[in-house]
C-alpha positions as CSV (number, residue, x, y, z in Angstrom):
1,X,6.9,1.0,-26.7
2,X,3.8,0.0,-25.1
3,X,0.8,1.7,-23.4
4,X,2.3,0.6,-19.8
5,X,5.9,1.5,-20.7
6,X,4.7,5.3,-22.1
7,X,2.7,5.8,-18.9
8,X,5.6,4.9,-16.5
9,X,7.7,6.9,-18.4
10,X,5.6,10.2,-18.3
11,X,5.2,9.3,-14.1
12,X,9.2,8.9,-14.0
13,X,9.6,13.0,-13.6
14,X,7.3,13.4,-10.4
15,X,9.6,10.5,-8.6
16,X,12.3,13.0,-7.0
17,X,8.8,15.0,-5.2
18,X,6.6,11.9,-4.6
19,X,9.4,10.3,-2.9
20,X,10.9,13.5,-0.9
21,X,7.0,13.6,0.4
22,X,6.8,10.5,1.0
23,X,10.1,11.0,3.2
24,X,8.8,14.1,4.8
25,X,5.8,12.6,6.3
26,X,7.3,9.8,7.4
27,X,10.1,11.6,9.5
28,X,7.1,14.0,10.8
29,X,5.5,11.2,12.1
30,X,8.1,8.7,13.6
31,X,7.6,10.1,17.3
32,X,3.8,8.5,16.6
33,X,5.0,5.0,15.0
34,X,4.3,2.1,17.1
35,X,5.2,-1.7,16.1
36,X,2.5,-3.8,14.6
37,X,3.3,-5.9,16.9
38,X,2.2,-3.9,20.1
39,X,-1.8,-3.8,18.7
40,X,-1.6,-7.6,19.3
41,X,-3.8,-9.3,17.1
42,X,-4.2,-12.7,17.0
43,X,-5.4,-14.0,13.6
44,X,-2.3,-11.5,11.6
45,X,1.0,-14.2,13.3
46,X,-1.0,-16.8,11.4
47,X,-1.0,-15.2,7.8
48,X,2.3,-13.2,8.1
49,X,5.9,-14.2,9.1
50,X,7.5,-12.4,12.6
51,X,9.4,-10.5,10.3
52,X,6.6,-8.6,8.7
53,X,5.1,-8.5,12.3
54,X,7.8,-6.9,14.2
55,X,9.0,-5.0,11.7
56,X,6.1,-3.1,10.3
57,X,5.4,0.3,11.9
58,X,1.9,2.0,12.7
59,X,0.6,5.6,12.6
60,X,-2.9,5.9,13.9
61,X,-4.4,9.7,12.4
62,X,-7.6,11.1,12.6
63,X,-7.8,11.7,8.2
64,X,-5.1,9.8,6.1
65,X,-1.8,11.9,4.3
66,X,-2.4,11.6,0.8
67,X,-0.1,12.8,-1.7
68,X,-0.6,16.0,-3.3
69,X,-0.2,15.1,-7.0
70,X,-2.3,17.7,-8.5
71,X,-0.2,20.0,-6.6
72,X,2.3,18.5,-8.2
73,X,1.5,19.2,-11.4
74,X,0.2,15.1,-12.0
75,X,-3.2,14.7,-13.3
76,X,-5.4,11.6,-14.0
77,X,-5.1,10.8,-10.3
78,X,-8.3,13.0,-8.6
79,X,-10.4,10.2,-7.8
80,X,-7.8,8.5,-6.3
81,X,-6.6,11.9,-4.2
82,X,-10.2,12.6,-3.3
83,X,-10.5,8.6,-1.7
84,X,-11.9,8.3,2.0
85,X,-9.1,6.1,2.5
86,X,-9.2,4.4,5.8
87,X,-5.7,3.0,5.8
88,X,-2.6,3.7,3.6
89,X,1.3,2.7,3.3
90,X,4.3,4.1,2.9
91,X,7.5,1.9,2.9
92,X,7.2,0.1,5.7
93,X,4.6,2.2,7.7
94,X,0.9,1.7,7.5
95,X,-1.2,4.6,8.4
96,X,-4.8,4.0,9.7
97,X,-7.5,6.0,10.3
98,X,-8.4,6.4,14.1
99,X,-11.7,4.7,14.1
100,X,-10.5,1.6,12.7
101,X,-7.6,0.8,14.6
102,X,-8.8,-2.2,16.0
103,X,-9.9,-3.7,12.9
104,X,-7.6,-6.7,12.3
105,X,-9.0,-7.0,8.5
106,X,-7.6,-3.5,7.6
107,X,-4.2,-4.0,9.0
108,X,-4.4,-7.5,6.9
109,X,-5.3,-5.7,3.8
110,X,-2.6,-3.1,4.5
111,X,0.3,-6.0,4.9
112,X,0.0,-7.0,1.2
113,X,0.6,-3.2,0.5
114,X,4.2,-4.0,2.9
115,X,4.9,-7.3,0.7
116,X,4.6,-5.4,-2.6
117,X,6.6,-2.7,-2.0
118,X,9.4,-4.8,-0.6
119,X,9.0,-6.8,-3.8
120,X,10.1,-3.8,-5.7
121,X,12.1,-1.0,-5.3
122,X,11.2,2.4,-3.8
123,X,10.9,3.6,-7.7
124,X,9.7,0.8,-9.2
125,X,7.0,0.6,-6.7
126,X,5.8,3.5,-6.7
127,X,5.7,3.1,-11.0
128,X,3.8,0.3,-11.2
129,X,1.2,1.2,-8.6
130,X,1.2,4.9,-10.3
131,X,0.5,2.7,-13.5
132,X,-2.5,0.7,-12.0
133,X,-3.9,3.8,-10.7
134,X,-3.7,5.7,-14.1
135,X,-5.2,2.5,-15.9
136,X,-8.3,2.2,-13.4
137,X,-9.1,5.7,-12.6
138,X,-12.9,5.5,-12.2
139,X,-12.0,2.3,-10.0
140,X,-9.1,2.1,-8.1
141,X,-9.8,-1.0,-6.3
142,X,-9.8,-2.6,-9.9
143,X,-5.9,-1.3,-10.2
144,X,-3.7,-4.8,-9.8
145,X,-2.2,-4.0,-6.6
146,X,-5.3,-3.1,-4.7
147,X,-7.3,-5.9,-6.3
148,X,-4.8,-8.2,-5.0
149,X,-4.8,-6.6,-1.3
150,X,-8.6,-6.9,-1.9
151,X,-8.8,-10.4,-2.7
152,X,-6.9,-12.0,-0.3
153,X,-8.2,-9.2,2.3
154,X,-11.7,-11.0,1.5
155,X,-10.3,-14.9,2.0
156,X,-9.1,-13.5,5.3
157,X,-12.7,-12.2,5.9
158,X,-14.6,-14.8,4.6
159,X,-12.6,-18.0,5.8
160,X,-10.8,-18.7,9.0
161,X,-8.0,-21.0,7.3
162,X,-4.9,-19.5,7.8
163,X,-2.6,-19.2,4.9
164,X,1.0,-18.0,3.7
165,X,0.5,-14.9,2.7
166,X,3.8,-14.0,1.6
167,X,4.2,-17.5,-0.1
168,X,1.0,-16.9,-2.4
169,X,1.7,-13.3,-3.1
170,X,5.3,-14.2,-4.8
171,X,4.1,-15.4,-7.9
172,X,1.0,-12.7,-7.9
173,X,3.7,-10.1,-7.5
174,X,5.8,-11.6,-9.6
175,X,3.4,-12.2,-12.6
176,X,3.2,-7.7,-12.1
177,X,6.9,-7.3,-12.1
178,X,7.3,-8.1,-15.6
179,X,7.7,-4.2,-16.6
């Protein structure tokens, strides 16, 4: 068995309270969900289908919900729990921090979070960016997922050319679903 295979398997046991916290917060904080739509933004429509547009939810909060997976009993994931994160997802809602709610670039960088867990399933998600985590712990912006939200969050930055975003993340994604 490899390395990756080991690591999935020992992350397989927290699933059941990762996912019923996941579930929690999200049911907390439906009254507050508003469609990506409603922020308006004009460069997103260009880089993402309707779909992804209409369809994604938003929760503005003042400090990001994190899970607790020391609490848990999980460890190798502190400097990922003790992040500053400014935006984070959750199925199909994107939480983000208060003070950047009008920054188109964080809602972009968010939206490949959206496209790769709707590539995978709520498990297998939640394995494979687990396993990125695990394997970058002193970096977690080096784990594949994020480096892929980061790289195409900086071509979005960077260069005013609209692109398919969903149509050049397939085979990206795809090259990660291999497990």
């Amino acid at each position: 068995m490899t390395q990756e295979k080991l690591i999935m398997e020992s992350l397989k046991p927290y699933l059941p309270k990762v996912k019923e916290w996941i579930d929690n917060l999200l049911r907390q904080n439906s009254s507050l969900a508003r469609p990506l739509s409603s922020f308006q933004f004009q460069r997103l429509p260009k880089y993402f289908s309707q779909n992804i547009i209409d369809n994604t939810k938003i929760i503005i909060m003042n400090k990001m919900p994190k899970i607790p997976l020391a609490d848990m009993g999980l460890s190798g994931f502190g400097n990922f729990e003790n992040l500053d994160a400014i935006g984070v997802v959750y199925l199909d809602a994107i939480f983000i921090r208060v003070d950047y709610q009008r920054e188109e670039w964080v809602y972009f960088h968010e939206l490949i979070h959206i496209l790769q867990w709707q590539a995978f399933s709520y498990d297998d998600f939640l394995l494979a960016y687990g396993l990125g985590l695990y394997q970058y712990q002193n970096d977690y912006s080096k784990s594949p997922f994020e480096a892929m939200a980061y790289k195409n969050q900086d071509i979005f930055q960077k260069d005013n050319v609209p692109f398919d975003v969903e149509w050049t993340l397939k085979p990206q994604i795809a090259a990660y679903k291999t497990f």
